[in-house]
N, C-alpha and C positions, 0 to 999 in steps of 0.2 A: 857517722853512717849507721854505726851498729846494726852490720849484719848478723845472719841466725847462718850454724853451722849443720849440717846432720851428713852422717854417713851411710853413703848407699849400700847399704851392708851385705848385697850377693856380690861386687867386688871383693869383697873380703877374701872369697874365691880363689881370687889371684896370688895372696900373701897363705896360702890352705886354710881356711878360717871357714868354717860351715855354721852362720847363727842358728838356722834350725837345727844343728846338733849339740853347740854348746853357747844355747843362748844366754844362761847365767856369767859366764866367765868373758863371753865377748860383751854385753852389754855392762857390764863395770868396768871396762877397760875403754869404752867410749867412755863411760861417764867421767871416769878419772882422767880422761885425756880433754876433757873439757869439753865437749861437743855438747851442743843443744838435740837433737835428734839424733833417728837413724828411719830410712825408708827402707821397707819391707818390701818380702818380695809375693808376689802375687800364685807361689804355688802351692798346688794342693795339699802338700808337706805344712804347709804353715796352718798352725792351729792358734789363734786370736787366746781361744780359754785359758792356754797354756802361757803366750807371750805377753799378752796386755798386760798383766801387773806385773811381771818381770822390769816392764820398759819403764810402768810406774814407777817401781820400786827404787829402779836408780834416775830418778830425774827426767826422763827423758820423755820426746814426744814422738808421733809418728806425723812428718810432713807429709808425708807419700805414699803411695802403695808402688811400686813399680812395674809396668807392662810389660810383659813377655812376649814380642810379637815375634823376632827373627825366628825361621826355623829352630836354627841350631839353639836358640834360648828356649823355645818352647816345644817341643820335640813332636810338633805337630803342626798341620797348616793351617793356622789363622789367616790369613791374610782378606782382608776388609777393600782390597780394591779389587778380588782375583772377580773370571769370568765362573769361576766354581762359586755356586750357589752356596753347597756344603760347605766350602773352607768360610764363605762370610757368615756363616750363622753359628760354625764352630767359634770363629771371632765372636762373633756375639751376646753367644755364651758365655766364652772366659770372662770378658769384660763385664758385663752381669755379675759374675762370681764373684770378679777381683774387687768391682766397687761396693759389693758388700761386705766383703773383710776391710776397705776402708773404714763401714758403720763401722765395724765391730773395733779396729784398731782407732776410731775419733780422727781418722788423717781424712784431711782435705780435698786429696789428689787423688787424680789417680790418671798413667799417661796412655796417649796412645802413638804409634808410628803407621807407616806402610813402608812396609821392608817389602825387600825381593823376597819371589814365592821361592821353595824347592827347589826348585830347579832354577837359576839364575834365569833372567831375561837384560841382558846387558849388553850390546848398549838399547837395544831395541825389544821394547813387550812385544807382545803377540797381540796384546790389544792394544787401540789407540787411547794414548794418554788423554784424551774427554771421556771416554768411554773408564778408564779407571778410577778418573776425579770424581765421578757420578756415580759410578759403585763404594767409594770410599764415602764421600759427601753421605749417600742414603745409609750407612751403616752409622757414620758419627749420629745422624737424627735419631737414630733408635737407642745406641748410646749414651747421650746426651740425657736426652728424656729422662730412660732410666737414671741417669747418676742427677737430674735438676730435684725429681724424686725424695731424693735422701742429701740433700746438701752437697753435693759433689761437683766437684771440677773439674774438668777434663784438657789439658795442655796438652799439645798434640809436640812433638818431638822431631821434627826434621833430623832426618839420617841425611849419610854423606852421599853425594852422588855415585858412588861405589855399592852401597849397602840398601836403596830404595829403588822406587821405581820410578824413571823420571818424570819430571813436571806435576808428581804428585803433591809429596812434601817432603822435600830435599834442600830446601833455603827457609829463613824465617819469612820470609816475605809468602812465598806458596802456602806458607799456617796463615799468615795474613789474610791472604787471599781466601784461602777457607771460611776464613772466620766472617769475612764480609760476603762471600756469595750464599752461605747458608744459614748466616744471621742468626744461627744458635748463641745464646747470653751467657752460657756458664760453658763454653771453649776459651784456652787462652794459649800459650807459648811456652815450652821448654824446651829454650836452646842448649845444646850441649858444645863444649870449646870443639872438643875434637872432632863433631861431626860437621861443625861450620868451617874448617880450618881449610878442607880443597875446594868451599865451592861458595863462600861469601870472600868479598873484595876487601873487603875489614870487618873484621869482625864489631871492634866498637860502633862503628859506623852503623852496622847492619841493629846492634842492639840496642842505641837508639832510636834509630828508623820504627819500629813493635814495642818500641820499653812500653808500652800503657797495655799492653798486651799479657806481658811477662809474669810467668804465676809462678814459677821454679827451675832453676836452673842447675844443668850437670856442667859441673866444675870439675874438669880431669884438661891433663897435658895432649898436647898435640900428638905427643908420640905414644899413649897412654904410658909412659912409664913415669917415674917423679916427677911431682910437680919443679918447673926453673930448668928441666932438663930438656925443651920442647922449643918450640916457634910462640906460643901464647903470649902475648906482653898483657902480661894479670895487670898488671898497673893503669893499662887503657883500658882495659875491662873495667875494673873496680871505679873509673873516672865514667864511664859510661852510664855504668850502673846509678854511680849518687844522679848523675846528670838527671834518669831518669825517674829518679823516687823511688827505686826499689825495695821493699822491706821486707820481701819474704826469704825464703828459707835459699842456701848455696851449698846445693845437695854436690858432695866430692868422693870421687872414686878413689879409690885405692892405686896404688899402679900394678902394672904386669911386672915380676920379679925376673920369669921367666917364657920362654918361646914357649914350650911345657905348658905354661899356667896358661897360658893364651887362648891357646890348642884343646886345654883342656872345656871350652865353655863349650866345645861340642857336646858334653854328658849335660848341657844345661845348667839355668842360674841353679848356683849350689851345688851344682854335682862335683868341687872337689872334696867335699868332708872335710870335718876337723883333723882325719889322718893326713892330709893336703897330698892327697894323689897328684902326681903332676908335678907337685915341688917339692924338688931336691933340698932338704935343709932348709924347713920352713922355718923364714926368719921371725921374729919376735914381737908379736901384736901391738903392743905400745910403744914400740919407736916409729911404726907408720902413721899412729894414729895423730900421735904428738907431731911429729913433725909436719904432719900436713896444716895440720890446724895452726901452728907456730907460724908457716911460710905465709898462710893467706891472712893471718890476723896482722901480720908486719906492713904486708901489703896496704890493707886496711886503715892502717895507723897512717901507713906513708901518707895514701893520699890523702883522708881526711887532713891532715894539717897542709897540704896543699895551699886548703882553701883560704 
């Protein structure tokens, strides 16, 4: 199969790992843990001048830029389906900004979601779900455009039915259905385990159902904490995946150490520093890194001789 590894690196977060504050010391310690990438995060904090040869330097690549869309990750209201005119053109914006530091980091990607606004609307918006598909749909076109522009792809990211707005994009199939009612060419799919886990009926199942869709995927557990400690059967995953032809990049979080480290993404991606505010007895960067990578590469091995 030889899949490509990269680590989502504002997880880092979780283990107190800040790359924007010690991106020399984190980024040799992916390299030395054997990882092919690391996807970046799309905040203003990140300086491309300063990081790009860093990432060169040790091997590595940038798969991704990473979306900031929930509140609490972006400390402000983007939201791209709201009936607020100002929250979808602050969306806008960002995204604008963020597929630019793709140019600048040579990454590919770059994602989008529709999270719940500020204020929860759960189980019922205030607007009707056509009415939010239509304000999302016209904001991806603007999007899109811009990022067809400069080489860019834009995987749209189903959150869980907890975490979105419903009947927006909360299953891969609703990115599906995007992707066919708006007929944009450089939209595709990044499913994540954990956000598929309460509201797709299998997960394998559902990943082949879109696999021709599939441009990046977030690899974390069910419960985000270690990988093998969760509900995930990686091993139907990974059968999914070859089934499908998959070769691009198996972007993997880190896990939550701590309830603390959790709680903490309210200061936003990155806001725990390399002091690791939040975590009690920040554990030791290269045994998460290693061992994640050692778990999915076994896996990998397994099935391939499967065949």
């Amino acid at each position: 199969m030889g899949f490509k590894y990269t680590v989502v690196s504002e997880t880092l977060g979780f283990l107190g790992y800040d790359i924007l504050e010690s991106p020399r010391e984190i980024l040799a310690a992916i390299q030395e843990a054997g990882w092919d990438g690391v996807d970046m995060p799309s905040s203003t904090r990140v300086d491309p001048k300063v990081l790009k040869p860093l990432v060169d330097a040790a091997g590595l690549v940038v798969p991704e830029v990473l979306g900031a869309w929930a509140y609490f990750h972006a400390g402000e209201d983007r939201d791209l389906a709201s009936g607020n005119p100002a929250a979808r053109e602050r969306g806008m914006l960002y995204a604008k900004r963020a597929i630019d530091l793709c140019v600048a980091f040579e990454a590919r990607l770059f994602s989008v979601c529709a999270p719940q606004p500020p204020v929860p609307q759960l189980p019922f918006p205030d607007l009707p779900i056509k009415t939010l598909r239509k304000n999302f749909a016209d904001a991806l076109q603007e999007i899109c455009a811009y990022a067809a522009e400069r080489d860019i792809v834009v995987p749209l990211e189903p959150l869980s039915c907890y975490e979105a707005f419903p009947g927006v994009l909360t299953t891969v199939q609703e990115a599906a259905m995007l992707i066919h009612e708006t007929g944009i060419p450089n939209l595709g799919i990044q499913p994540d385990i954990s956000h598929m886990n309460p509201g797709e009926a299998s997960i394998p199942d559902s990943l082949r159902a879109v696999g021709k869709y599939i441009r990046h995927i977030h690899l974390n557990e069910t419960t985000r904490y270690d990988l093998g400690c969760g509900h995930a059967d990686f091993h139907a995953i990974f059968r999914a995946l070859r089934d499908v032809g998959y070769n691009g990049y198996l972007a993997v979080y880190m896990p939550h150490t701590t309830q603390e480290a959790a709680q903490s993404l309210a200061e936003g991606y990155g806001g725990l520093g390399s002091a690791g505010r939040g975590v009690t007895g920040r554990p030791e960067l290269q045994t998460y890194l290693t061992r994640a990578l050692k778990y999915l590469k076994e896996i990998e091995r397994t099935v391939a001789l499967e065949r």
